[in-house]
C-alpha positions in Angstrom: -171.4 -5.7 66.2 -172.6 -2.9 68.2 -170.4 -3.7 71.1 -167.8 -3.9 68.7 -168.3 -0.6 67.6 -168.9 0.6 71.0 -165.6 -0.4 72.5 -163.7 1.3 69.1 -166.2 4.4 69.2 -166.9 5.2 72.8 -170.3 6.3 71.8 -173.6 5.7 73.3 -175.5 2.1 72.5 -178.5 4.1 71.4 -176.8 6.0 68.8 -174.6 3.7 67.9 -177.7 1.1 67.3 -180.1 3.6 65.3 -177.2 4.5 63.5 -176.5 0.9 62.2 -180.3 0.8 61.5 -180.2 3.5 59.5 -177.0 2.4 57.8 -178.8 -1.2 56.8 -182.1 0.7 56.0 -179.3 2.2 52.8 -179.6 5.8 54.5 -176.6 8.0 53.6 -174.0 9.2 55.7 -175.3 12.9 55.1 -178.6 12.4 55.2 -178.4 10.5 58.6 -176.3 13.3 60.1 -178.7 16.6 59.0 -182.3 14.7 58.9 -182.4 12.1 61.7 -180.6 13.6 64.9 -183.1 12.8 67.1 -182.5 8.9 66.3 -178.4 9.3 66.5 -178.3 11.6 69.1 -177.2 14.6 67.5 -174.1 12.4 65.9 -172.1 14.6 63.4 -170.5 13.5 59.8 -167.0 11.8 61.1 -168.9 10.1 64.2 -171.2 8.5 61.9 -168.3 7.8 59.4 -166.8 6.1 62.4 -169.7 3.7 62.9 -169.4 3.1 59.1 -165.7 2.7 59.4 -166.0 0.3 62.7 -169.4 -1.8 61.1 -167.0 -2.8 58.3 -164.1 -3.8 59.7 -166.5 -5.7 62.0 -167.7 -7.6 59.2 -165.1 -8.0 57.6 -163.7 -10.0 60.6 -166.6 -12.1 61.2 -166.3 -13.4 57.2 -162.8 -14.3 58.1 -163.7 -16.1 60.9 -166.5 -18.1 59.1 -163.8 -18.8 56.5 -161.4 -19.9 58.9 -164.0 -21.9 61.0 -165.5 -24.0 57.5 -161.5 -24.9 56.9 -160.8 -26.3 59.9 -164.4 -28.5 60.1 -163.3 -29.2 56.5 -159.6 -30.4 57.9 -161.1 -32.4 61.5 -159.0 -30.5 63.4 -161.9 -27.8 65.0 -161.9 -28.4 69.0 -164.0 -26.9 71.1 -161.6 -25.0 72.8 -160.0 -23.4 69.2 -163.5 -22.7 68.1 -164.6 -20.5 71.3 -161.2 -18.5 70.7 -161.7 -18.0 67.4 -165.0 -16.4 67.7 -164.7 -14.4 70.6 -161.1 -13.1 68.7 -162.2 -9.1 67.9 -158.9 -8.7 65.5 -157.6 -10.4 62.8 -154.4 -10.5 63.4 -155.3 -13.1 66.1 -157.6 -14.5 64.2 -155.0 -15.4 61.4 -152.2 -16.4 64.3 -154.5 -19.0 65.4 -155.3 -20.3 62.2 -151.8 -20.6 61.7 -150.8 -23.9 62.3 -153.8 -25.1 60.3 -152.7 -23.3 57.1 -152.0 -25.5 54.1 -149.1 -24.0 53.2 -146.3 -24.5 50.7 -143.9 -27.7 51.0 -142.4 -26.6 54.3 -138.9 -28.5 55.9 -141.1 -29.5 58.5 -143.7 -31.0 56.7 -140.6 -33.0 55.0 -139.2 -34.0 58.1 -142.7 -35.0 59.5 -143.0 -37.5 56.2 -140.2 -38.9 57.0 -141.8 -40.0 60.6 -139.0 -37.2 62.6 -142.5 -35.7 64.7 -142.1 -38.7 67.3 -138.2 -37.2 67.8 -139.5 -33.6 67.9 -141.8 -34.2 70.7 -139.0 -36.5 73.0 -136.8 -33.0 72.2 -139.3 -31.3 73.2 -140.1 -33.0 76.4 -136.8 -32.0 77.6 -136.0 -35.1 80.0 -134.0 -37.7 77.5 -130.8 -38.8 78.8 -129.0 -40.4 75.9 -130.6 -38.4 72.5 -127.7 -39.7 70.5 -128.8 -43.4 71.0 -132.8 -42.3 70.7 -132.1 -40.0 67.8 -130.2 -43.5 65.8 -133.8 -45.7 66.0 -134.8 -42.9 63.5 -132.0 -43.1 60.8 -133.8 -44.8 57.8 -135.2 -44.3 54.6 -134.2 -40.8 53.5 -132.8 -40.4 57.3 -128.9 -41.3 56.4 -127.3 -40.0 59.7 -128.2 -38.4 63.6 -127.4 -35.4 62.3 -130.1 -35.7 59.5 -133.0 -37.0 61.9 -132.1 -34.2 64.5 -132.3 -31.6 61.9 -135.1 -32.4 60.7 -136.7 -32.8 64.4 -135.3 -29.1 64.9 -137.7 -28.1 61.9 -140.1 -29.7 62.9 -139.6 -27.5 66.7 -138.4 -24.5 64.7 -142.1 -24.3 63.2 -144.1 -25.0 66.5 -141.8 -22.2 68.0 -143.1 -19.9 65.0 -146.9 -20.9 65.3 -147.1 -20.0 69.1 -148.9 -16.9 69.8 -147.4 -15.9 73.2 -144.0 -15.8 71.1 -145.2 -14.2 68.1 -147.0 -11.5 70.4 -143.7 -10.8 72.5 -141.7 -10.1 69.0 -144.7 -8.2 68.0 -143.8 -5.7 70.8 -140.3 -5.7 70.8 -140.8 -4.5 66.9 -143.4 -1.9 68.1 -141.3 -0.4 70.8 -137.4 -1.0 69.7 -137.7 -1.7 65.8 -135.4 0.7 63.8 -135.4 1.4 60.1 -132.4 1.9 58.1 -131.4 2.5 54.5 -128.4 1.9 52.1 -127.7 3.4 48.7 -127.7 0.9 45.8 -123.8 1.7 44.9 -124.5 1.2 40.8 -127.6 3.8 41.0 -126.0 6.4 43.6 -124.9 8.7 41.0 -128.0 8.6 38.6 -129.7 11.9 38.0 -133.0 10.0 39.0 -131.1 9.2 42.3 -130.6 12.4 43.5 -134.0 13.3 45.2 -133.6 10.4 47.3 -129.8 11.2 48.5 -130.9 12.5 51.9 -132.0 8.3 52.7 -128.4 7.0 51.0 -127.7 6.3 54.5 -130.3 6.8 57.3 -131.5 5.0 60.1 -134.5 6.1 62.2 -137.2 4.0 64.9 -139.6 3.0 63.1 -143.0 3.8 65.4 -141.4 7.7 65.2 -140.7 8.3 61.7 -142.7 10.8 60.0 -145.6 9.6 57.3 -143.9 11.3 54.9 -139.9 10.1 55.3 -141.6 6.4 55.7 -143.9 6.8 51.8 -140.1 8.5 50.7 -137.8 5.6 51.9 -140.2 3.2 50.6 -140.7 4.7 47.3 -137.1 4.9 46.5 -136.7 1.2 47.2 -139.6 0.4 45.0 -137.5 2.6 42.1 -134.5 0.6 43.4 -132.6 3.3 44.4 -132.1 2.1 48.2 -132.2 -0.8 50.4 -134.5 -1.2 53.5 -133.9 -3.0 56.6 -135.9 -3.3 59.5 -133.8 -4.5 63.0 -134.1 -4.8 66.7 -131.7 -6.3 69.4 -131.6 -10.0 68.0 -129.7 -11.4 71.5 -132.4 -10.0 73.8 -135.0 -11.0 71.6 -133.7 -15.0 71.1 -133.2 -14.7 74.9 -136.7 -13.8 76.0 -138.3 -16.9 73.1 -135.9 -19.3 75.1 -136.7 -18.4 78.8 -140.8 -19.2 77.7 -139.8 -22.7 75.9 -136.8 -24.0 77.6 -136.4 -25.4 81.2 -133.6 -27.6 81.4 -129.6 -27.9 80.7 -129.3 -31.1 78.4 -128.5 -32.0 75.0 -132.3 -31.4 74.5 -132.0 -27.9 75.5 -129.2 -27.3 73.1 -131.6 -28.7 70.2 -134.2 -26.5 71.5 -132.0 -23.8 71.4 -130.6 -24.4 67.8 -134.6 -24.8 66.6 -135.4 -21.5 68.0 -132.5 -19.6 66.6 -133.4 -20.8 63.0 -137.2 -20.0 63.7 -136.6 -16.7 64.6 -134.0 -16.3 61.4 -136.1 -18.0 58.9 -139.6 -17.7 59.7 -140.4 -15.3 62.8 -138.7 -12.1 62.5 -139.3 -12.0 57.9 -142.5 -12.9 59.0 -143.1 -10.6 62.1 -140.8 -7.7 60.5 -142.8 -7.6 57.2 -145.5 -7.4 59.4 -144.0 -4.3 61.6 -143.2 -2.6 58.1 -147.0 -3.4 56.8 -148.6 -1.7 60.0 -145.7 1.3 59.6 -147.0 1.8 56.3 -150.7 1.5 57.0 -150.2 4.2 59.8 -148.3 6.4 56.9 -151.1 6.0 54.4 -153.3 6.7 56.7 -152.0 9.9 57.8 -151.3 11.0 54.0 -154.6 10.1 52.9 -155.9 12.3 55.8 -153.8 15.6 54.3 -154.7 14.7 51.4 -158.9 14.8 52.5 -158.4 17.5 54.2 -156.8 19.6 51.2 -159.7 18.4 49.3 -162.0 19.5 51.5 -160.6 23.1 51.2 -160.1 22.9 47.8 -163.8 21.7 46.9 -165.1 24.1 49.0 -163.1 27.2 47.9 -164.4 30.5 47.2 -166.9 30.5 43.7 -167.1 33.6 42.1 -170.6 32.7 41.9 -172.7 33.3 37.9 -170.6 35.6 36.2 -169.6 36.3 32.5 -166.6 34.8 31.9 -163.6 35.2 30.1 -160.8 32.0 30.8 -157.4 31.9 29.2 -155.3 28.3 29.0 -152.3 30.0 28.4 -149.1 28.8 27.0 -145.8 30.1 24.8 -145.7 28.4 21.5 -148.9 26.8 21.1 -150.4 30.4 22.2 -153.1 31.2 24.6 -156.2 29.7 24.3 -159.3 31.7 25.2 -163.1 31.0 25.7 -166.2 33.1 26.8 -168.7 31.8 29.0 -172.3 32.8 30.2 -173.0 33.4 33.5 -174.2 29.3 33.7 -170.6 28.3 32.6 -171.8 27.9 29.0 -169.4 28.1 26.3 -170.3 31.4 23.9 -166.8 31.7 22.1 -163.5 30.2 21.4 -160.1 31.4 19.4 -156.5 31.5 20.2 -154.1 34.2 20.5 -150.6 34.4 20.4 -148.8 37.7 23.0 -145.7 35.4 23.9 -142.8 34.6 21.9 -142.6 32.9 19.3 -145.1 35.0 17.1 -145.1 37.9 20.2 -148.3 39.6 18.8 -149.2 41.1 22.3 -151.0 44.0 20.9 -153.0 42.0 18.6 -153.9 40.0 21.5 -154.5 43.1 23.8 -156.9 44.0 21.2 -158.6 40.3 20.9 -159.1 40.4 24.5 -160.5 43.9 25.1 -163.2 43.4 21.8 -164.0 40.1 23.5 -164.4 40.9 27.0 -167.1 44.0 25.1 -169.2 41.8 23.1 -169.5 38.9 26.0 -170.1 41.5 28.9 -167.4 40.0 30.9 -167.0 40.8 34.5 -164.3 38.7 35.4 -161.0 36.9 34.2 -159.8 33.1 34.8 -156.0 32.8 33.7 -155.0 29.0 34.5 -151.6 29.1 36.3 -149.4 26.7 34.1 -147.0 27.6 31.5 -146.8 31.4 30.8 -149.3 32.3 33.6 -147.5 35.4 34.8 -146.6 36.4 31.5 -150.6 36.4 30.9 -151.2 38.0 33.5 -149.0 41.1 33.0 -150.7 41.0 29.9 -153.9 41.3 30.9 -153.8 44.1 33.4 -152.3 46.3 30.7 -155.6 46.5 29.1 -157.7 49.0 29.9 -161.0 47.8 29.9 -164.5 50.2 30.0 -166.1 47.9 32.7 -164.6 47.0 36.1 -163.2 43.1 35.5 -161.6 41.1 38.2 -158.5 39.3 37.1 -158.3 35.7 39.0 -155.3 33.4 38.7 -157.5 29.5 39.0 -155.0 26.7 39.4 -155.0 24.3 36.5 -154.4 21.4 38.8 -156.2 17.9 37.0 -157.4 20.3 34.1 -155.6 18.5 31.7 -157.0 15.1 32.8 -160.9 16.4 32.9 -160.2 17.9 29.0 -159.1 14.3 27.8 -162.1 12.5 30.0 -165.5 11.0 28.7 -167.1 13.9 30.8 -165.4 16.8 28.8 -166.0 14.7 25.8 -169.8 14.0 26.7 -169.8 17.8 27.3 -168.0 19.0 24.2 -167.9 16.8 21.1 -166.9 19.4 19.0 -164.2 20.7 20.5 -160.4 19.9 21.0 -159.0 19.5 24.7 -157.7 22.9 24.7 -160.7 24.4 24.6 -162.6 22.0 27.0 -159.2 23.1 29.7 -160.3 26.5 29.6 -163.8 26.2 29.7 -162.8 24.1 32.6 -160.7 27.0 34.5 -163.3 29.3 33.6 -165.9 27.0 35.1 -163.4 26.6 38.1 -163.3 30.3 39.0 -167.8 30.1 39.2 -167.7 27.3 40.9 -165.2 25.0 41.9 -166.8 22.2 43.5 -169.5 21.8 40.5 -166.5 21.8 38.0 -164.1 19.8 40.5 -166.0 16.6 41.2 -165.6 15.6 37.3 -161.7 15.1 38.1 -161.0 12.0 39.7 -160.4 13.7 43.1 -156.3 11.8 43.2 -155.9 13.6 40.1 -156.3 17.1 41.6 -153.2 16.8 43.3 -153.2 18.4 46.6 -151.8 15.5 48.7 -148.3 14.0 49.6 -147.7 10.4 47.7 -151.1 9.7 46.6 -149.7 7.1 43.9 -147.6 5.3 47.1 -150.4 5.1 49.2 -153.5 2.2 49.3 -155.6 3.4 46.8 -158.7 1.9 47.6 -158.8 3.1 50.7 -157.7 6.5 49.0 -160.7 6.9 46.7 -163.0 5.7 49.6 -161.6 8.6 51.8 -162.0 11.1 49.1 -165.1 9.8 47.8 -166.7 10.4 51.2 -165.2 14.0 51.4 -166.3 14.6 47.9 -169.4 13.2 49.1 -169.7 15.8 52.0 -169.3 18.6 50.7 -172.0 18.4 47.6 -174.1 17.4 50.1 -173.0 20.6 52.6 -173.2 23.1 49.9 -176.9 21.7 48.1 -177.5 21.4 44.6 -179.2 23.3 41.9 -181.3 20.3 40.2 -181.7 22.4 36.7 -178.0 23.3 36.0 -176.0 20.6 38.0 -174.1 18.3 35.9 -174.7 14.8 35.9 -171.0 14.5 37.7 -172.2 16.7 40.5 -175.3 15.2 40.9 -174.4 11.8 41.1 -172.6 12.8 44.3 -176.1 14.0 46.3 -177.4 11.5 48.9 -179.5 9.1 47.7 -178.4 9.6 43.9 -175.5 8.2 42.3 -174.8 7.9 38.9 -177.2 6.1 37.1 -180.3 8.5 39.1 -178.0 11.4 37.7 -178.5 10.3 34.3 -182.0 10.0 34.1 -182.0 13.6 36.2 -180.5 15.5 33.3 -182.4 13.6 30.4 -185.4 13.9 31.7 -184.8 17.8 32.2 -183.2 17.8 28.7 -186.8 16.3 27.4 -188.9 18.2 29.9 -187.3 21.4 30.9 -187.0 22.7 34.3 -187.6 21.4 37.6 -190.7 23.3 39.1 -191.0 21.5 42.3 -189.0 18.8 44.3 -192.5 16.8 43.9 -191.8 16.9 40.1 -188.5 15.1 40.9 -190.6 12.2 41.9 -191.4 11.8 38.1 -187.4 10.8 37.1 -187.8 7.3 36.0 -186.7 4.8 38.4 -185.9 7.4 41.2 -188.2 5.9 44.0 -189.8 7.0 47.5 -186.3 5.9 49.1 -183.8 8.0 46.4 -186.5 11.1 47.1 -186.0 10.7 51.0 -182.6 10.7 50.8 -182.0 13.3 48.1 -184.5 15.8 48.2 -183.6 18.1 50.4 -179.6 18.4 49.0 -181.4 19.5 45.3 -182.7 22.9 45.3 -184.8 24.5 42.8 -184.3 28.0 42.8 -187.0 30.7 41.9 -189.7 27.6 42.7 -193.5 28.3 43.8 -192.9 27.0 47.6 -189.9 28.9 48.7 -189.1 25.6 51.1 -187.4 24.2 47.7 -184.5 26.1 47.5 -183.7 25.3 51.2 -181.8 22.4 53.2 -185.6 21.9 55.1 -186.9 18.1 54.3 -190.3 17.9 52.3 -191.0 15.9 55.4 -190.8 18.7 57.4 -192.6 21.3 55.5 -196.2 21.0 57.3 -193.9 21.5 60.1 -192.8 24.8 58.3 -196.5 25.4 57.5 -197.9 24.8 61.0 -195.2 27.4 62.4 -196.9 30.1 59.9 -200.6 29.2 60.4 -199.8 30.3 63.9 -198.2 33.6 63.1 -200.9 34.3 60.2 -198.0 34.7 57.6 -197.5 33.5 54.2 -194.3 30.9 54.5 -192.7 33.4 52.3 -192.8 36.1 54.6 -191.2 33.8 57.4 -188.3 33.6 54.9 -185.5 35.7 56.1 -187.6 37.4 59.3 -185.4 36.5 61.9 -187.7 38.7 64.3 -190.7 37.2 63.4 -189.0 33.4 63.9 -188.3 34.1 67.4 -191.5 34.1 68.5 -192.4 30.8 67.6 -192.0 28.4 70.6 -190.6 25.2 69.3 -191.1 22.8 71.9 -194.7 23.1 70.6 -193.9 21.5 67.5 -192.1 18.5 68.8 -193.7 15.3 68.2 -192.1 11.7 68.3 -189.7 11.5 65.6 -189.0 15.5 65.6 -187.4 17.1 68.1 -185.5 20.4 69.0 -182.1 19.7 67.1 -184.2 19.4 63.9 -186.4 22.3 64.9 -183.5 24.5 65.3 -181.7 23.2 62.3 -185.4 24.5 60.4 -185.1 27.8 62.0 -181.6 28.4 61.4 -182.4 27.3 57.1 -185.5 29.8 57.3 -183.2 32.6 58.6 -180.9 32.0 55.7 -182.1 29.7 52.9 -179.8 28.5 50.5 -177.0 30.0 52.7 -173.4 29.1 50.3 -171.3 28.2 53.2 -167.9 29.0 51.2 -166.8 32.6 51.0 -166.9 34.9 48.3 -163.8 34.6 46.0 -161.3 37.7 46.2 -159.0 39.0 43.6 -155.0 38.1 44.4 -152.0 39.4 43.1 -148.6 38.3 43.1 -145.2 40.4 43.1 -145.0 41.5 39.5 -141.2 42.2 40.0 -140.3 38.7 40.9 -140.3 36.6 37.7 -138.4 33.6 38.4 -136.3 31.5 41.3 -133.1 33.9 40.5 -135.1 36.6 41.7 -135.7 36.0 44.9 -133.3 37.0 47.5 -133.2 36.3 51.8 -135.3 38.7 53.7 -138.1 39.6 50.8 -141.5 39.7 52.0 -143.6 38.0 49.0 -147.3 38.0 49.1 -148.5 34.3 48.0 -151.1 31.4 48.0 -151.0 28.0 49.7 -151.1 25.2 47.0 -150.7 21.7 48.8 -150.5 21.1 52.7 -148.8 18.1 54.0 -147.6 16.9 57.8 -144.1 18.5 57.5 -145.5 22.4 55.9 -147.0 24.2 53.1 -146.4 25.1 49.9 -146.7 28.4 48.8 -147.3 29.5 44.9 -145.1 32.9 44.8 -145.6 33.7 41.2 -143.0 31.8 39.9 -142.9 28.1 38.4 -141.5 26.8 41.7 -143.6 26.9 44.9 -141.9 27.3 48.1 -142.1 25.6 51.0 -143.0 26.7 54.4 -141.7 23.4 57.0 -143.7 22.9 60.0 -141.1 24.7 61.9 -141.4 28.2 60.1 -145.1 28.3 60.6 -144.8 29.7 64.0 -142.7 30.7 66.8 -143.8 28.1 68.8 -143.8 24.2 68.2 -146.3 23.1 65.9 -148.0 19.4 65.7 -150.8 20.5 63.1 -150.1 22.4 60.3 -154.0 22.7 59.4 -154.4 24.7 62.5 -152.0 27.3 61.0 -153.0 27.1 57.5 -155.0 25.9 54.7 -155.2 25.5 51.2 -155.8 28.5 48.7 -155.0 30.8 51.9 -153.9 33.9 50.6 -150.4 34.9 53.1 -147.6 37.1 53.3 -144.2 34.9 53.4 -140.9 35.6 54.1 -137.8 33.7 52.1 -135.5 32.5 54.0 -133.2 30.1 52.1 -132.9 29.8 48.1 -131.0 26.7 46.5 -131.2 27.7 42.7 -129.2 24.4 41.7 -132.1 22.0 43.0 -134.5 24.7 43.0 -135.6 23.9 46.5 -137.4 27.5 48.4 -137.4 27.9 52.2 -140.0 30.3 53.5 -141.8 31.3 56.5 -145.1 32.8 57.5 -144.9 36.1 58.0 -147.8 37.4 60.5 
């Protein structure tokens, strides 16, 4: 395994081997990378989730190949020879070629023509040096055998699957596909003019190499033959690729060779190239998940760790036309204080009644800021909103509403508010959202959010394992507060999961607050391991010993109180004194198992404990004189914010119910292969339109520096 990983990682054996010790000892990806560095060798998050990745896949391979190894003992057919191959094989796509001819597989024509004794006939075809085959293929005309023709057919199946099962010629198509195969598509003629069709209409009729097509256009052009919109085909040069099968099998110019030749044209058409293509098409789409399901983590990343407003009063409006605007008032812990529902928009229009209702409201809460989802009747809301004049200073936010809806209907939100209907528990949730968004995000199943490209085409197991991880990261990155979290964002700390989350928040429901992370010790069922693990991502804020509202490890606190003894300080006077830190020498402090990477990570925590490593969240506002799609004209400069990145641009909210997008080519003047290195989600930019298509209400925009 650890060569394995090795030749896939090109990282040291050392780190790669107390990594995977770590790993089996059930040691968390976050924990490894901030509390044992000095055992990995200062490996970060994605290096260790490479040894994770690569330690799988690894294993996976070996329980094929003991699979595959117990079938062929069970079958009498394991050599020596097959077994040494199939062990030392490091891929399974070797694995399963050599397996191949072993497989017990469907009815086949071989296996027909072999029961009908035609194997002998295949092998004298084979051996290319018969002289009469006519008179040698007639001995085998019997039984279900009525003619030549018959017994030399079924001798060319018999050849045609030997031809499929060899590796050398499977390997060779493999690469032809790799290099040469193109993909084309085809309109289905009875669906071309379907309303449903028409987002497709750019693959009617496209053709395009398949190892250079775009994630993206690949996830598209499949998805539209899943709806059954197009047809797919997958082709390379069929002549040179017969040619090159028949210059490795045959070596004569007899009637055998023209047999052979026959057999290997009919493997190639019925079970090399369907097979081998399918294949090609698999790996194309593999490669396109992957890229989209990276997009998508990366947008999630951004999006988790966006700017909280931190704990302020606030006011959160779910607004909407005819069903009105529904409003709730929340404490500065995100607790719900009030709830009612106004109506400013048409059809009941009572915008001064609701002018009023807001104003009184945002008085008797002590509201300092505003969360106005950005659905239906957003900007209408908005324009609402900042005609009030209010006595106190309020920010006005616009939160995106994104997954909202599916948190409101959830068990959380109805764990969380039994009493209430999902409109209310939506604009708790934007209100929440606005505080903090990764404590109110993680209760969304993270696909839900929507701030990918094809998430519902892609694999989704390995989907919710990428997001899951980035999920993971981040709670871990930003640290906990143990006696508000929910149970949601708790179950995501190292160590924890959900069950340990559970018995968190009852046992701080029965007991009150956290005073120490030693009192955490007394959750049922959370052990010495969990504590190691976890301890040091929950923070209790305001505690005795100011070490527990830091990232240092309890472990690592009578380092923390050595470092003072020798300055004569209280630990709290070391909190913060970057002076008076400096003049500790650390190589003092080292011992075996600590070492200066941990040191300085201590130092760094005591300069700045509890350090939010997201920025502060800043008020935004969009042109108030655009309104809708049929206002925009070429040339405007619009001020916006980025709502979804993919691999061919951004798009950019505007103000209006369609975003707009920026393409890959528009985000600079230069050419561009990442579009995360120009932009990111929930940036705030200046853009300029360049194209508007009001019929298919498609916006083209650029970034404006």
């Amino acid at each position: 395994m650890i060569s394995y990983i090795i030749s896939q990682t090109q990282l040291s054996d050392v780190s790669v081997k107390n990594t995977v010790e770590l790993l089996n000892e059930a040691c968390t990806v976050p924990f490894i990378s901030r509390y044992r560095k000095e055992r990995t060798g200062n490996l970060d998050e994605v290096q260790i989730g490479d040894i994770v990745k690569y330690k799988e896949q690894f294993e996976t391979l070996e329980k094929r190949k003991a699979s595959v190894l117990k079938a062929l003992e069970e079958q009498e057919v394991l050599t020596d020879d097959l077994k040494i191959k199939i062990e030392t094989t490091q891929d399974l796509t070797t694995l399963e070629d050599l397996y191949l001819p072993f497989k017990k597989s469907r009815k086949t024509k071989a296996e027909t023509a072999r029961k009908n004794g035609l194997e002998p006939l295949a092998k004298i075809i084979m051996s290319q040096n018969a002289s009469d085959l006519e008179s040698i293929a007639y001995k085998y005309v019997k039984g279900e055998i009525a003619s030549v023709e018959d017994a030399l057919e079924g001798a060319r199946h018999i050849i045609s699957e030997w031809v499929n099962e060899r590796t050398d010629v499977r390997n060779n198509i493999r690469k032809q596909l790799e290099r040469f195969a193109m993909i084309s598509s085809k309109v289905v003629k009875s669906k071309k003019e379907t309303e449903d069709a028409q987002k497709f209409r750019d693959y009617f009729e496209w053709e395009e190499s398949l190892n250079r097509i775009p994630s993206h256009r690949l996830l598209a052009i499949l998805r539209a033959e899943k709806e059954g919109f197009i047809k797919v085909k997958i082709e390379i040069d069929q002549e040179k690729a017969l040619t090159k099968i028949e210059d490795r099998i045959i070596r004569s110019n007899n009637a055998c060779s023209k047999q052979i030749e026959i057999a290997i044209q009919d493997a190639y058409k019925r079970l090399l190239f369907p097979s081998l293509s399918n294949e090609a098409l698999q790996n194309a789409k593999e490669k396109a998940d992957a890229s989209a399901i990276n997009v998508f983590a990366k947008n999630l990343k951004q999006l988790l760790l966006g700017s909280p407003l931190g704990e302020k009063r606030v006011l959160a409006i779910d607004p909407g036309f005819r069903t009105g605007c529904k409003i709730v008032c929340l404490d500065a812990q995100g607790n719900l204080k009030h709830n009612e529902t106004i109506y400013p928009h048409p059809p009941k229009s009572d915008s001064l009644g609701a002018m009023k209702k807001i104003s009184s409201l945002s008085e008797a809460y002590q509201i300092e800021a505003i969360a106005i989802g950005n659905g239906t009747a957003s900007r209408e809301t908005e324009a609402l909103i900042r005609k009030i004049h209010f006595k106190n200073d309020i920010q006005v936010f616009v939160v995106s509403e994104a997954g909202a809806s599916i948190y409101s209907a959830s068990k959380i939100a109805r764990d969380e508010f039994p009493n209430y209907d999902v409109t209310v528990r939506g604009a708790v949730s934007i209100g929440r959202r606005l505080q903090d968004p990764l404590a109110e995000l993680v209760k969304i199943e993270a696909k839900s959010i929507g701030v990918g490209q094809y998430q519902h085409d892609v694999d989704q197991t390995k989907l919710k394992s990428e997001l899951d991880t980035v999920v993971v990261s981040c709670v871990n990155a930003v640290g906990v507060n143990i006696n508000t979290a929910s149970t949601s964002l708790m179950s995501y700390v190292s160590g924890i999961g959900p069950k340990l989350a559970e018995n968190i928040f009852n046992y701080r429901t029965e007991n009150g607050v956290f005073k120490s992370r030693n009192a955490i010790k007394k959750v049922p069922r959370l052990g010495e391991k969990a504590f190691e693990q976890g301890a040091a991502f929950l923070r209790i804020k305001e505690a005795k010993n100011p070490l527990d509202d830091s990232a240092v490890h309890p472990e690592s606190y009578v380092i923390v109180e050595k470092m003072a003894k020798d300055l004569d300080k209280p630990i709290s006077e070391l909190i913060g004194n970057s002076t008076l830190l400096q003049k500790l020498d650390l190589k003092k402090y080292c011992t075996d198992s600590v070492g200066l990477p941990t040191l300085q990570d201590i130092i760094k925590e005591l300069e700045k404990p509890g350090l939010d490593i997201r920025e502060q969240a800043k008020v935004f506002t969009f042109n108030q004189n655009i309104k809708s799609i049929t206002d925009l004209k070429e040339g405007q400069l619009l001020p916006g914010i980025v709502n979804n990145v993919t691999n061919f641009g951004a798009f950019v909210d505007i103000g209006i119910k369609e975003s707009g997008l920026i393409h890959i080519s528009n985000l600079a003047d230069r050419f561009v292969s990442d579009v995360n290195e120009h932009i990111s989600l929930h940036q705030q930019v200046i853009v300029k339109v360049l194209e508007v298509d009001v019929a298919r209400k498609r916006i083209q925009l650029k970034l404006h520096k």
